[in-house]
C-alpha positions as CSV (number, residue, x, y, z in Angstrom):
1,X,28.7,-53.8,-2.2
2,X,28.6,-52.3,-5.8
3,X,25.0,-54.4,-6.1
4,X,23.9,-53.2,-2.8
5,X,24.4,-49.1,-4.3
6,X,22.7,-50.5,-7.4
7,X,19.6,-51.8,-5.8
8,X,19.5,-48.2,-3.4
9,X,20.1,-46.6,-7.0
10,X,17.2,-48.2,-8.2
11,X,15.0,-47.7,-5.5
12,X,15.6,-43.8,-5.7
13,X,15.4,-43.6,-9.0
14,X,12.1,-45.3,-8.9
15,X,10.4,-43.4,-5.6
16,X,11.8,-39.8,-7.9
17,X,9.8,-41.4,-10.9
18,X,6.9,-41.7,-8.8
19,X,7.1,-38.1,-7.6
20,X,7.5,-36.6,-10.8
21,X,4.6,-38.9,-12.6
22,X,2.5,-37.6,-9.7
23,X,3.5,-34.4,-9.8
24,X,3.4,-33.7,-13.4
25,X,2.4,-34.3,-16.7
26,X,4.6,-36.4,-18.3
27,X,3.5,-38.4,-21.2
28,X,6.6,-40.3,-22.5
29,X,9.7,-41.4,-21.6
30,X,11.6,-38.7,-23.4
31,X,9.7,-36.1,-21.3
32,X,10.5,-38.6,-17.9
33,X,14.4,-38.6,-18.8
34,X,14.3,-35.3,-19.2
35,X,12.5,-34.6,-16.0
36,X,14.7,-37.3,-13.9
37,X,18.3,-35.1,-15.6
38,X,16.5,-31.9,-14.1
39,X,16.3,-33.4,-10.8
40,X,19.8,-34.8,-10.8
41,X,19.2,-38.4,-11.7
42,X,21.2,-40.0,-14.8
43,X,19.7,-43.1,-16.5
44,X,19.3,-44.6,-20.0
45,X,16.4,-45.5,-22.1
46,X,16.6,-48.6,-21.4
47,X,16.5,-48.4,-17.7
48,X,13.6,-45.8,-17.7
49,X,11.8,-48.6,-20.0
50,X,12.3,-51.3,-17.6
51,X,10.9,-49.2,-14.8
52,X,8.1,-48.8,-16.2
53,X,7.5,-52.1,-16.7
54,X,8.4,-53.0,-12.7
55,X,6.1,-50.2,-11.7
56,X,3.6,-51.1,-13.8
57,X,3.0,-47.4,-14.9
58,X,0.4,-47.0,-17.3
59,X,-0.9,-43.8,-19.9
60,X,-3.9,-42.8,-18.1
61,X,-6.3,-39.6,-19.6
62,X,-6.5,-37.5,-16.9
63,X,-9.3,-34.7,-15.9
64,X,-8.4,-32.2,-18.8
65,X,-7.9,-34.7,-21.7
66,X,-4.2,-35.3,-21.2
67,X,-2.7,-38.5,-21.4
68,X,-0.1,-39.3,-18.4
69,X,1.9,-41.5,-17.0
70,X,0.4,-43.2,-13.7
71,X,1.3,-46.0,-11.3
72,X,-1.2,-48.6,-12.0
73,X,-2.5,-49.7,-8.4
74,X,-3.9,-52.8,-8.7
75,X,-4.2,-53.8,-5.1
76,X,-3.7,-50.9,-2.2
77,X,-2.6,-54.1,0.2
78,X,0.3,-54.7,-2.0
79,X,1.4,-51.0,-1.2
80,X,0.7,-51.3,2.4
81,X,3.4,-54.5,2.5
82,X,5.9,-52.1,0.4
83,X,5.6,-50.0,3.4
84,X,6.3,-52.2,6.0
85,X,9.1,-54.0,4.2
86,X,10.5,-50.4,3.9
87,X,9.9,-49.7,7.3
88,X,11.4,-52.9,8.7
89,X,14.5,-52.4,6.4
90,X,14.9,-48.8,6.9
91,X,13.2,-47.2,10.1
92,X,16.0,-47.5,13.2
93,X,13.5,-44.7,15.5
94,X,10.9,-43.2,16.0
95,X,9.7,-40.3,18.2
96,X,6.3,-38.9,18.3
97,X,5.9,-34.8,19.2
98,X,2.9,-34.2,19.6
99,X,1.0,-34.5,15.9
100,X,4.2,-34.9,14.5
101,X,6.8,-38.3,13.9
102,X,10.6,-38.0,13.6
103,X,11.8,-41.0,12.0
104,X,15.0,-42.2,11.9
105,X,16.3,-43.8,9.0
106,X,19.8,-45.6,7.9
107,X,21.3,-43.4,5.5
108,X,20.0,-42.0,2.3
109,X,16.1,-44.2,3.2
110,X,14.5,-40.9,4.5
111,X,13.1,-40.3,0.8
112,X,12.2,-43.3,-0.6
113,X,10.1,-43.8,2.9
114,X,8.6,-40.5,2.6
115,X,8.2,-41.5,-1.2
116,X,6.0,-44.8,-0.4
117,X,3.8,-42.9,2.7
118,X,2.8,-40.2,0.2
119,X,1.8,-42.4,-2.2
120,X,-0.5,-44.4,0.1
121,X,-2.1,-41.5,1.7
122,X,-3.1,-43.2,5.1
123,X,-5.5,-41.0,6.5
124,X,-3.2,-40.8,9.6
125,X,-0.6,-38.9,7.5
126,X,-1.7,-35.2,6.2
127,X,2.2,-35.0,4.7
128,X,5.8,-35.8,5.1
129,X,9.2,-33.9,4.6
130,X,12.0,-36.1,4.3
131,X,16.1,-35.5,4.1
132,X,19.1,-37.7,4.2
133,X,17.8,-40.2,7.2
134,X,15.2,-38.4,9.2
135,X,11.8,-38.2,7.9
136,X,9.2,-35.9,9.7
137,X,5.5,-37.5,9.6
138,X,2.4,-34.8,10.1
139,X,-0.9,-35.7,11.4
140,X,-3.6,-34.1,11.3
141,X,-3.8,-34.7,15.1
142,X,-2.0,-36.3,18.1
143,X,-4.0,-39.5,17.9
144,X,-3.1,-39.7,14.4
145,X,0.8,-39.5,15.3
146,X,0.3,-42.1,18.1
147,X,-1.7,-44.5,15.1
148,X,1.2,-43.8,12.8
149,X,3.6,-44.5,15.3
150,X,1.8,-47.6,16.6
151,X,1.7,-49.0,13.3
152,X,5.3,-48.2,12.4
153,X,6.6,-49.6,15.6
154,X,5.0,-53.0,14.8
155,X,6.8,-53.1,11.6
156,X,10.0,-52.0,13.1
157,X,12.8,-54.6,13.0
158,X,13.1,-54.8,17.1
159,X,16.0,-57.1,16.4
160,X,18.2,-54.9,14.4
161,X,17.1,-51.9,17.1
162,X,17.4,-53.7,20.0
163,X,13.4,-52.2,21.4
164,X,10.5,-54.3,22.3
165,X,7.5,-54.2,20.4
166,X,5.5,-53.2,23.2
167,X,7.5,-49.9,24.0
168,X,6.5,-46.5,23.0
């Protein structure tokens, strides 16, 4: 059990690292500590250094001369399997409203979900808002809800959820 909260621990720390390296200009691990206490998130040195390395974020100059930390995205398809892992581990429903998704997640997944759709950008998505297990995925349209929802459904563990693939 005590692994299990470690690995979730992990995984938010690392989708909040993500976030904040997106969001803002941070340049060294000093700065990313500090920015990861601010948000509420405790971790050493150490662990900062090793996430770096696992997320393979790189110093990157960006348009006004700065140099930043960024995720280094070597191949977009890699991404694309972190999401449907994440989707097949996490997502228990989904219901489309119009151009909008709820998804239903086991507890405390509705972030780190929401942290790995933002990140890819799929033109399907124009954002997401996310709390403890429901995340809420806008389209720009109702076909791009249903082609979110399509493609999460496939990905959904059906097992686990007891739907078919083929239901909507």
């Amino acid at each position: 059990m005590k692994q299990e909260v470690n690995i979730r621990e992990k995984e938010l720390r690392q989708a909040k690292i993500e976030q904040l390296i997106t969001k803002q200009i941070i340049s060294n691990q000093d700065d990313l500590l500090k920015a990861l206490k601010k948000a509420g998130i405790s971790a050493t040195q150490a662990t900062i250094s090793r996430d770096i390395r696992e997320m393979q974020i790189v110093k990157q100059q960006d348009g006004d001369g700065h140099l930043r930390y960024v995720v280094f995205k070597e191949q977009n398809q890699a991404e694309w399997l972190r999401l449907y892992k994440a989707i097949y581990d996490f997502v228990i429903e989904i219901t489309q409203v119009e151009f909008v998704n709820v998804v239903k997640t086991m507890p405390r997944n509705a972030n780190v979900l929401a942290a790995i759709i933002d990140d890819l950008k799929p033109e399907c998505v124009a954002g997401t808002i996310a709390g403890y297990d429901t995340l809420v995925v806008i389209s720009p349209s109702a076909d791009a809800a249903l082609e979110f929802k399509k493609m999460a459904i496939e990905h959904i563990n059906h097992d686990a959820i007891g739907i078919a693939p083929e239901d909507d």
